[in-house]
Backbone as numpy.savetxt, mean C-alpha at the origin, in Angstrom:
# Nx Ny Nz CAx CAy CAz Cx Cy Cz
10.86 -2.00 -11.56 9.79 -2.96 -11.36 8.46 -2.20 -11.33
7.61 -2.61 -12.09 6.16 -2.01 -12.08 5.58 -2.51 -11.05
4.21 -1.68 -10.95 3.20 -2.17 -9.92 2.45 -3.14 -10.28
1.75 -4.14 -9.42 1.01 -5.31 -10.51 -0.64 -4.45 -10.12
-1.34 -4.86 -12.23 -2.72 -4.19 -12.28 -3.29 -4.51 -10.83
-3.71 -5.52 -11.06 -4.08 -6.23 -10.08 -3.72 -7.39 -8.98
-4.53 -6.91 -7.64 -3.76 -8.08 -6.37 -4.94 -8.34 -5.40
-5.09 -9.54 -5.31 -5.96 -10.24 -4.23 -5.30 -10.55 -2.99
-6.02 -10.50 -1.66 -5.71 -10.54 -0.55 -6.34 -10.86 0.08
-6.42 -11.71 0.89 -7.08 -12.90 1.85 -6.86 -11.76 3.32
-8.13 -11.78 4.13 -8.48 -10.87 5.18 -9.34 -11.64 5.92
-9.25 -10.84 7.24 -10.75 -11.04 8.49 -10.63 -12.25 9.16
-11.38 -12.43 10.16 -11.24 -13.31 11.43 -11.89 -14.57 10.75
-11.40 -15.58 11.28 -11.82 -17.03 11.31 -13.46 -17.57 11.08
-13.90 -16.38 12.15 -15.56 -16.46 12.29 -16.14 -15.82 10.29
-15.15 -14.70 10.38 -16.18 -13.61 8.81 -14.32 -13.76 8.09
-14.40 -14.15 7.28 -13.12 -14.57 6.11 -13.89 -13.45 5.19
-12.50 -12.87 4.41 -13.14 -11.73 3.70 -12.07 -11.95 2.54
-12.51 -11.36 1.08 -11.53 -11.13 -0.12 -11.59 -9.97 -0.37
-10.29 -9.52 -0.88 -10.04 -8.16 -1.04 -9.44 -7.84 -2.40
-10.09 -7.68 -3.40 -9.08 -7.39 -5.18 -9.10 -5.51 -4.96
-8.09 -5.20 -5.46 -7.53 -3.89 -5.33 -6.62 -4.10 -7.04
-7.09 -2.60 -7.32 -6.96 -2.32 -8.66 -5.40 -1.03 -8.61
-4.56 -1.12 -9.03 -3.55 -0.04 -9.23 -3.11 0.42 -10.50
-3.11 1.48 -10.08 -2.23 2.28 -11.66 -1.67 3.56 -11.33
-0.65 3.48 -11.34 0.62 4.67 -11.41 0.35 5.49 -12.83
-0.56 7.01 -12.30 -0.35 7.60 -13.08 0.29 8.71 -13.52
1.31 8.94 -12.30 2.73 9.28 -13.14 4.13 9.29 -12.04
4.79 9.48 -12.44 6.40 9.16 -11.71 5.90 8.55 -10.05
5.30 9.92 -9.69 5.21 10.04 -8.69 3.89 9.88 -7.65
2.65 9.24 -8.58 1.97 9.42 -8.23 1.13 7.90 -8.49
0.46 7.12 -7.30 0.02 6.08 -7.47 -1.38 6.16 -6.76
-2.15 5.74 -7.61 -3.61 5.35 -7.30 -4.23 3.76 -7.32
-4.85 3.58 -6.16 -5.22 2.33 -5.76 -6.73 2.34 -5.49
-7.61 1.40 -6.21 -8.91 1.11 -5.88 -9.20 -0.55 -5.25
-10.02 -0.09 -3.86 -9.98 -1.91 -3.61 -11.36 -1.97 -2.72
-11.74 -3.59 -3.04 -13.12 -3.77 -2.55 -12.98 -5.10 -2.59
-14.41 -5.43 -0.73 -14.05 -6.47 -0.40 -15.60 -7.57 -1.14
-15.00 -8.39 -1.90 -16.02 -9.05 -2.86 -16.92 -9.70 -1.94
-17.19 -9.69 -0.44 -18.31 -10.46 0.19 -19.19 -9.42 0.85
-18.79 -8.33 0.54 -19.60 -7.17 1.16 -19.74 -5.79 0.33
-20.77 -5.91 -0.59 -20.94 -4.91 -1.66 -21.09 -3.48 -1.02
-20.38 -2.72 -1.54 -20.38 -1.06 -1.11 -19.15 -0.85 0.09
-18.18 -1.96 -0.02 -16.92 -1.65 0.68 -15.69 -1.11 0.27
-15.48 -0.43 -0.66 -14.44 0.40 -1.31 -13.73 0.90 -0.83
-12.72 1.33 -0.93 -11.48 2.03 0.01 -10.81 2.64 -1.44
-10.25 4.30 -1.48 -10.21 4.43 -2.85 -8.69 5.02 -1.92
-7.60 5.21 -2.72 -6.20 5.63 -1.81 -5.42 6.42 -3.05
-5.22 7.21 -2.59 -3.89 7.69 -3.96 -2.66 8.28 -2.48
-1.39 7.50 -3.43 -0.16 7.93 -2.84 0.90 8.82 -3.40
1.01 10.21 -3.53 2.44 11.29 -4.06 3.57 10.78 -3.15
4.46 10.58 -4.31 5.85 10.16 -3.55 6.70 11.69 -3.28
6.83 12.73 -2.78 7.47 13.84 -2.60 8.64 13.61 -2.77
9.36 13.45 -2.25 10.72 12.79 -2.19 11.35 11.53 -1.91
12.46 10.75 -1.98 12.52 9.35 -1.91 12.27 8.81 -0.62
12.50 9.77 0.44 12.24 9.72 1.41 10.73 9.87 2.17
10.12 10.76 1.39 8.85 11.17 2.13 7.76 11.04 0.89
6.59 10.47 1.44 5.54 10.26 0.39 4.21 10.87 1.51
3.20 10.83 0.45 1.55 11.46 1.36 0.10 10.48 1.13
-0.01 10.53 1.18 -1.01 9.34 0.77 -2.81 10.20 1.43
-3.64 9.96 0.60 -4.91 10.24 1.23 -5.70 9.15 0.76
-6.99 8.78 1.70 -7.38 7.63 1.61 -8.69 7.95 2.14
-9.84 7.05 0.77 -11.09 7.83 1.52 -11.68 5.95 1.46
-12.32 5.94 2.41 -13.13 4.41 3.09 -14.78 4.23 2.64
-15.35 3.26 3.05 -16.45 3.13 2.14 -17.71 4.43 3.01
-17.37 4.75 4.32 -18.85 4.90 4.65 -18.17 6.81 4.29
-17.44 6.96 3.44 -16.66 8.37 3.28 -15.90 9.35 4.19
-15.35 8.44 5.52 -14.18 9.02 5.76 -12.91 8.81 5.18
-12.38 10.52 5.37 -11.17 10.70 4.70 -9.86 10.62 5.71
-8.63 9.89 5.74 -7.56 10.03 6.41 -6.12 10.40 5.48
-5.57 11.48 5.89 -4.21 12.15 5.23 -2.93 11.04 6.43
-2.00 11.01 5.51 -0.80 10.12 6.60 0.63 10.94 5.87
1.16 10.92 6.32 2.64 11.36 5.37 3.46 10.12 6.33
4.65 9.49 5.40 4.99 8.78 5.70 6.59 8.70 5.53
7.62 8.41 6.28 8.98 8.53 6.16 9.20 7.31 5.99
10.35 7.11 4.68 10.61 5.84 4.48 12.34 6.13 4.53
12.46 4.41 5.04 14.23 4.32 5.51 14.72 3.13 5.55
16.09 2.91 5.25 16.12 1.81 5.00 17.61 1.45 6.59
17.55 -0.15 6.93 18.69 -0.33 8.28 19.05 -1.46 7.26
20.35 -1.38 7.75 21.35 -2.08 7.21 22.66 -2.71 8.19
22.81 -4.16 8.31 23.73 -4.57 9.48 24.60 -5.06 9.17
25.83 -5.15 9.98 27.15 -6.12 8.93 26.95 -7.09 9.21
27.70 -7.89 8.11 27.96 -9.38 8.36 29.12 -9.46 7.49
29.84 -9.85 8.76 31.47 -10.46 8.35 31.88 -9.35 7.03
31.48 -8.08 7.67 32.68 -6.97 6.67 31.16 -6.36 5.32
30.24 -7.52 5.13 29.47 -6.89 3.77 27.93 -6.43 4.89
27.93 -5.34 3.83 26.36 -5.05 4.10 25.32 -6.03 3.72
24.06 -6.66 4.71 22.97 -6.84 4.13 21.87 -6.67 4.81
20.37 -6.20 3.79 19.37 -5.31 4.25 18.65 -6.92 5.65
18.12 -6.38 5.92 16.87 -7.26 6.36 15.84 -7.40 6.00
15.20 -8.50 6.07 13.74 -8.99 5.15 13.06 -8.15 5.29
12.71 -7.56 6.26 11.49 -6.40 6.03 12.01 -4.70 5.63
12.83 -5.01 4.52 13.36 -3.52 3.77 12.34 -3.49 2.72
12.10 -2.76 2.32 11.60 -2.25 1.12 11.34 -0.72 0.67
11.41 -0.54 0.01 11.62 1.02 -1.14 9.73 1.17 -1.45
């Protein structure tokens, strides 16, 4: 399954409602870059690229509009419970 180009996202409190379009492109196996900005507040950018290291472990750096930078490394895992003898994941699994 590919990444989609593009994705809009509805944000922010009741009082300030905010839109968010974010631009993606995987430019290679392992490596995904994301650009996103919030269309009611010009000069809000958030620019992110994520290296997947292993299936398990990915890194991500992420720089914000006023130019701080944050590094995260992140462990991914999946739980799995029986039911009546078969495995199945729970809704909030994902790869």
């Amino acid at each position: 399954m590919s990444d989609p180009p593009l994705a809009t996202l509805l944000g922010g409190s009741n009082q300030n409602p905010s839109a968010r379009i974010s631009l993606q492109q995987r430019v290679s196996k392992n490596l995904l870059f994301s650009f996103s900005t919030d269309v009611s507040q010009p000069g809000s950018e958030i620019v992110q690229g994520e290296y997947k290291i292993t299936k398990r472990w990915s890194a991500s750096i992420t720089r914000d509009q006023l130019g701080g930078l944050a590094v995260d490394g992140k462990y991914h895992t999946r739980f799995w419970a029986e039911n009546k003898g078969a495995q199945v994941a729970p809704p909030l699994c994902w790869e």
